[in-house]
N, C-alpha and C positions, 0 to 999 in steps of 0.2 A: 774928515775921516768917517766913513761909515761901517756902522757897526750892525753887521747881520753875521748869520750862524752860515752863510753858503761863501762867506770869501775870506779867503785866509793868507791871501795875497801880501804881497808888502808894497806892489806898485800897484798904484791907484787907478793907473789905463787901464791894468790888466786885471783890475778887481772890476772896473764900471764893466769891462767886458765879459768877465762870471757873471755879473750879477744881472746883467743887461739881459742877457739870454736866460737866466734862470727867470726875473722877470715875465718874458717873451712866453715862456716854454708856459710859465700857471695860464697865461692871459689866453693861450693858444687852444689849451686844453678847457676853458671855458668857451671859446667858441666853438669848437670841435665838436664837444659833449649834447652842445645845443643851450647849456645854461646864457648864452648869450646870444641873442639870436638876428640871425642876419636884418639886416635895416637900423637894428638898435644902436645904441651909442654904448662905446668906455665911459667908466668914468672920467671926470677933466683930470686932468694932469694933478691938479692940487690935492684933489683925493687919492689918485693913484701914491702919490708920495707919501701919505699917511697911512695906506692900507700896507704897502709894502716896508715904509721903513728906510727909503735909500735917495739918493740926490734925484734932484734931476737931470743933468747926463746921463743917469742911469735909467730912469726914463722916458728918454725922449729917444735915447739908444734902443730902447727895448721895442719902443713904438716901430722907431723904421724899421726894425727887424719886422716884425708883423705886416707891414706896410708892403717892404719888399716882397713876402710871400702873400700878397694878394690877400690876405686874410680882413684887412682896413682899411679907409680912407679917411686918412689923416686930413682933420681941417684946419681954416686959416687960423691961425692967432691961439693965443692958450687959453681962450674958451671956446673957442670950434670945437674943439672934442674929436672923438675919431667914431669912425662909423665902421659899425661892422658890414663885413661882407660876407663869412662865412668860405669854407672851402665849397668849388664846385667840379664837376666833371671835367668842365671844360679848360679850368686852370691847370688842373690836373694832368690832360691829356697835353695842353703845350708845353709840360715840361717837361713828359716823355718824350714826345715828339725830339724834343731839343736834342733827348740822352739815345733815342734810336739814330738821328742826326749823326751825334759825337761819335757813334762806336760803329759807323758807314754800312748803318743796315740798310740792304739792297729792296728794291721793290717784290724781288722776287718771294724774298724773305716774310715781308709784310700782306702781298699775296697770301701764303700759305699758310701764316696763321688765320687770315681770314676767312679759310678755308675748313680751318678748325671749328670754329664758331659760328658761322654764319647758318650754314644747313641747319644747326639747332634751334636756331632763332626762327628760321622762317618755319620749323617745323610747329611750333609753339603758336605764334602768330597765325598760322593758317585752321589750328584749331578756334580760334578765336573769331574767326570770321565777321573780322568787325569791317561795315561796310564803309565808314570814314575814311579810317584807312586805306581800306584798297580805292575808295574812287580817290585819295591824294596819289598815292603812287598809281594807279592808272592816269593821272594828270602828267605827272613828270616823263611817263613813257609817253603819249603820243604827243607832248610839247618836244619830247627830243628827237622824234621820230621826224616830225615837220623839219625841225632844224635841221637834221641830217640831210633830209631832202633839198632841202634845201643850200646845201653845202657848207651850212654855217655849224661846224665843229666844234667850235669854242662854245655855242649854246648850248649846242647836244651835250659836250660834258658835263657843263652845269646842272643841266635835268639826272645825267647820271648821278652828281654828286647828291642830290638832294632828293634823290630814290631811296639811295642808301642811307642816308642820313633819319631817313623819314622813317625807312625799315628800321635801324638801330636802336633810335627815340621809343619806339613803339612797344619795344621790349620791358617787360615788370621786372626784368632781373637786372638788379643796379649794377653788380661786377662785372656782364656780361656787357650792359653799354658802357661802362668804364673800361673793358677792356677793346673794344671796337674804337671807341672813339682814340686811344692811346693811337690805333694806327688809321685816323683820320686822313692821313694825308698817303692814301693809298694811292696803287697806281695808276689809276686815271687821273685823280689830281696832278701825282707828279711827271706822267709821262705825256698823256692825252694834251696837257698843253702846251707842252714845249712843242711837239711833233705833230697832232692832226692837221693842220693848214698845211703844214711842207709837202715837199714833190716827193720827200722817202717818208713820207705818213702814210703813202697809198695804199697800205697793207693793214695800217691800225686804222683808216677812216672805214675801211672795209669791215674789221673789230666790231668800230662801234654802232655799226648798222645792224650787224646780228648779235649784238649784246641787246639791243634796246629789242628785236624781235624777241628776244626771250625773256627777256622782265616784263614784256605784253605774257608769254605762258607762263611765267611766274605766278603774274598777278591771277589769271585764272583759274590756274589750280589752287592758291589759297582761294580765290571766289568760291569754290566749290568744297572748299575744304578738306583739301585732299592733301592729308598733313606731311603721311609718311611720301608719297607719291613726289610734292613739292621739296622735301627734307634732299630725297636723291636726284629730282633733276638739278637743283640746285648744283648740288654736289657735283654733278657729274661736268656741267656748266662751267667751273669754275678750277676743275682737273683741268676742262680743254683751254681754259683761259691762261693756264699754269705750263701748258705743251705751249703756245703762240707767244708768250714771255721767254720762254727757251730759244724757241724755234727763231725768233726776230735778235733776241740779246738785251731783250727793254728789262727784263728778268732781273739779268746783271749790273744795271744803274746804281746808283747810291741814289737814297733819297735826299735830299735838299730841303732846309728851315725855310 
């Protein structure tokens, strides 16, 4: 029988499981906070039982909870220990993904907030005129430029995707890449590969040839830093991107995990 102040249970499954997560929730809140820091270890098990006061079911319960949520990597044997991992963006974002997935949010959808946020970023970015940057993403444009030309579509996507990716990354404001990345799986990922090689792609191969022309004038006016100028072609880019999502019906897709 265990005696803590958080279970007041009379069945003991359903106390390990109060107390399993109450566990979970301090252990969660020290990795969160930073007081435990990614790469480092939990305590072993044997100390955890002494700091908290409760069985072991209850934690080793508490573990896979943490576990499950990415937060640990639980190791062999009960002095492996577990390792933290810490939360990151990226966990983050495939879990949205999964809940934009569930509730059949369309690419159209996912477009348009991207639509919201994006102009800002590259407005920011082009103040910055950091030349790294733009000579990576001037790399992804004329590698997908070649590829186009070359009628391999499936590559040309991939340089779009890590155009954007690179834009995203690039950004100092962590809510703004945590909100991008949530819709990672925008619609060239989800559309551009099911469809550019087919015989009814010949409208979006066409797409992706004057999209990649304009991430070439993209990249130029941040070259030159021309922030606000960059901020609305973007914009306006990205409205016609929003009409040919319409105008085709790729718009109206559900996205897919």
């Amino acid at each position: 029988m265990e005696t803590n102040p958080l279970a007041h249970s009379a069945d003991d499954a359903v106390r390990v499981r109060k107390l399993s997560h109450a566990v979970a929730e301090r252990l969660r809140g020290q990795i969160v906070s930073g007081q435990r820091k990614a790469g480092g270890k939990l305590p072993l098990e044997s100390e955890l039982l002494v700091q908290f006061k409760v069985s072991r079911p209850t934690i080793r319960e508490a573990l896979r909870i943490l576990e499950a949520e990415s937060l640990i990597l639980l190791g062999r044997g009960a002095r492996g220990g577990a390792t933290v991992l810490g939360p990151t963006v990226e966990r983050a974002a495939q879990y949205a993904g999964m809940v934009l997935v569930g509730e059949g949010t369309t690419v159209g959808e996912l477009h348009d907030a991207r639509t919201v946020i994006e102009p800002f970023m590259v407005l920011q970015l082009a103040k910055k005129r950091d030349r790294k940057l733009l000579d990576e993403l001037q790399s992804y444009v004329v590698e997908g430029i070649r590829a186009a030309s070359a009628s391999d579509y499936s590559e040309a996507t991939i340089c779009i995707r890590k155009f954007h990716a690179t834009l995203v990354r690039a950004s100092d404001n962590r809510a703004l890449i945590l909100m991008v990345e949530m819709l990672k799986a925008m619609q060239q990922s989800e559309v551009l590969t099911e469809t550019a090689d087919s015989e009814e792609g010949a409208s979006l191969r066409t797409q992706i040839q004057k999209a990649l022309q304009v991430y070439q004038q993209l990249v130029e006016l941040m070259r030159q830093g021309k922030g606000e100028e960059a901020q609305t072609f973007w914009r306006k880019y990205m409205e016609r991107t929003h009409a040919f999502l319409d105008r085709t019906g790729l718009g109206a897709r559900k996205i897919r995990h």
